[in-house]
C-alpha positions in Angstrom: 0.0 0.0 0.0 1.2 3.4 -1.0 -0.2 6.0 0.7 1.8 9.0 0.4 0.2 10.6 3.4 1.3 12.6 6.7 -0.3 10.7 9.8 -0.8 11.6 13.0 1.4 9.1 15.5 -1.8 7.9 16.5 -3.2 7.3 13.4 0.0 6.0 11.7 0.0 3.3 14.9 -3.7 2.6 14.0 -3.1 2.0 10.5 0.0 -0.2 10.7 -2.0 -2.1 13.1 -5.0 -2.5 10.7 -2.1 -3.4 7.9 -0.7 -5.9 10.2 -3.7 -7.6 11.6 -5.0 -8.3 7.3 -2.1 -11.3 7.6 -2.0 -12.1 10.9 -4.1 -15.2 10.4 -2.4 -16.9 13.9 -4.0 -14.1 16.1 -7.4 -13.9 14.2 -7.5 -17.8 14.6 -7.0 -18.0 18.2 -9.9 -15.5 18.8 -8.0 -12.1 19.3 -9.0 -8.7 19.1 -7.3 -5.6 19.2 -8.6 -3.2 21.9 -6.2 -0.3 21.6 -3.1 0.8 19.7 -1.4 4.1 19.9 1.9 4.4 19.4 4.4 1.8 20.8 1.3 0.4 22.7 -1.1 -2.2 22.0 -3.8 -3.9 23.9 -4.9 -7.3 22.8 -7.7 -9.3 24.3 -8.4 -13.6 23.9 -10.6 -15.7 25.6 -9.7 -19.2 26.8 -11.9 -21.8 24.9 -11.9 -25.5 25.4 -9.3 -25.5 22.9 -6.7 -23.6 24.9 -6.7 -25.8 28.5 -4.0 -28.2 29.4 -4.1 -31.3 31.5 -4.0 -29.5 34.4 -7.6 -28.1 33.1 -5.9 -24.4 33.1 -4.7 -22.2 30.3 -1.9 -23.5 28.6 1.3 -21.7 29.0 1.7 -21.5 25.6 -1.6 -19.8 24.8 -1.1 -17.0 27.4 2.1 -16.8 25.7 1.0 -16.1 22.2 -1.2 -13.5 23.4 1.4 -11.4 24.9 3.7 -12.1 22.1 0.9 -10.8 19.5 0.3 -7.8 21.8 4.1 -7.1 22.0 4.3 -7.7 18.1 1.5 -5.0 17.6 3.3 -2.2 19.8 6.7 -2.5 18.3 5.2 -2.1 14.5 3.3 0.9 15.5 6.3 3.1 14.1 5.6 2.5 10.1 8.8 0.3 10.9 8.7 -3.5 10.6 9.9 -5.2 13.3 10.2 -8.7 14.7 11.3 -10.3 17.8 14.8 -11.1 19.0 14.0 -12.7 22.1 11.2 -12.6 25.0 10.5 -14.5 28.2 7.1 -14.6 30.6 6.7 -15.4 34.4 3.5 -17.0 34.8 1.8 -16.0 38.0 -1.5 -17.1 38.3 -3.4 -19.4 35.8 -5.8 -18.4 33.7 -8.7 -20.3 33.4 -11.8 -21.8 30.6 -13.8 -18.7 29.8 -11.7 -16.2 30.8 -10.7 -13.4 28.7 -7.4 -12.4 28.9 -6.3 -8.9 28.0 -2.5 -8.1 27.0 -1.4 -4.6 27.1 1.8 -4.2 25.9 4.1 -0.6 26.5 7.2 0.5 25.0 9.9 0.9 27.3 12.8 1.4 25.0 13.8 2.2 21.5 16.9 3.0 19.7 18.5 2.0 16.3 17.1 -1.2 15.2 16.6 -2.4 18.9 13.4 -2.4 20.9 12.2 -3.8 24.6 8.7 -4.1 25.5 6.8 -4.5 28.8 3.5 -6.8 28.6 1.3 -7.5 31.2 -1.7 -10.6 30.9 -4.7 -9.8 33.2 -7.3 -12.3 33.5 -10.7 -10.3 34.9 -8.1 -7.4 36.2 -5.6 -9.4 37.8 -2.1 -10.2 36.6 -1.4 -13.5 35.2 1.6 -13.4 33.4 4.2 -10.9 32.9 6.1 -10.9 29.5 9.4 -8.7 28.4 10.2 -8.8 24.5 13.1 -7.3 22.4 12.5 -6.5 19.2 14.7 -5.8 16.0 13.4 -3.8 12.9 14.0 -5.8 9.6 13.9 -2.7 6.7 10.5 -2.2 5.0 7.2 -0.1 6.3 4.0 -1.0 6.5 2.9 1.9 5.0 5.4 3.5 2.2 5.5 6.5 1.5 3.7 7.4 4.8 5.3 10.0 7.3 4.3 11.6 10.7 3.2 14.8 11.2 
């Protein structure tokens, strides 16, 4: 998409996000939803289905996992710079449970060159669950060419 346009940061956060989320078939097939994206944020939300429980009849790990990662992967393209992730780790605190719906609200803490860390926090009905910290690394190309911020 060329847009050739001067964007607002939050409106060039919003429309990388809606650029993003057309192929993100992995989030949109697990149920997600964005809730809010501003720049270097986003807020992602999931509910745990019978699909998503582990033998231990709780969320699986992984699961809560993915969320924060897709919330983390939203904040650090809301730059009009593609970006991916380097590395991340999550303490699990509490476990989530069937039917509840986890929200992931991910904040930028740091960015500078190609480098990028990210805070995420997974609530489960407003109490913390999991707590995630990504680095990111830009990879060249924009979601939106041509496209700068006013």
């Amino acid at each position: 998409m060329n847009v050739n346009a001067t964007l607002s940061p939050d409106d060039l956060a919003r429309a990388c996000a809606d650029a993003m989320w057309k192929e993100d078939d992995a989030s949109k097939g697990l149920g997600m939803q964005i809730v809010e994206i501003g720049p270097g944020r986003a807020t992602l939300s999931m509910t745990v289905r019978p699909d998503m429980v582990n033998g231990q009849r709780i969320a699986h790990g992984g699961f809560i996992f993915t969320l924060a990662d897709s919330s983390f992967a939203f904040a650090c393209n809301t730059h009009n710079e593609r970006a991916v992730a380097a590395q991340c780790h999550v303490t699990f605190i509490r476990p989530g449970k069937l039917g509840d719906v986890l929200v992931a609200s991910a904040r930028e803490i740091s960015r500078s060159g190609r480098s990028g860390i990210y805070d995420v926090q997974v609530t489960a009905g407003g109490v913390v669950i999991a707590e995630f910290r990504g680095h990111s690394r830009t990879i060249g190309g924009a979601w939106l060419p041509g496209t700068t911020i006013k």
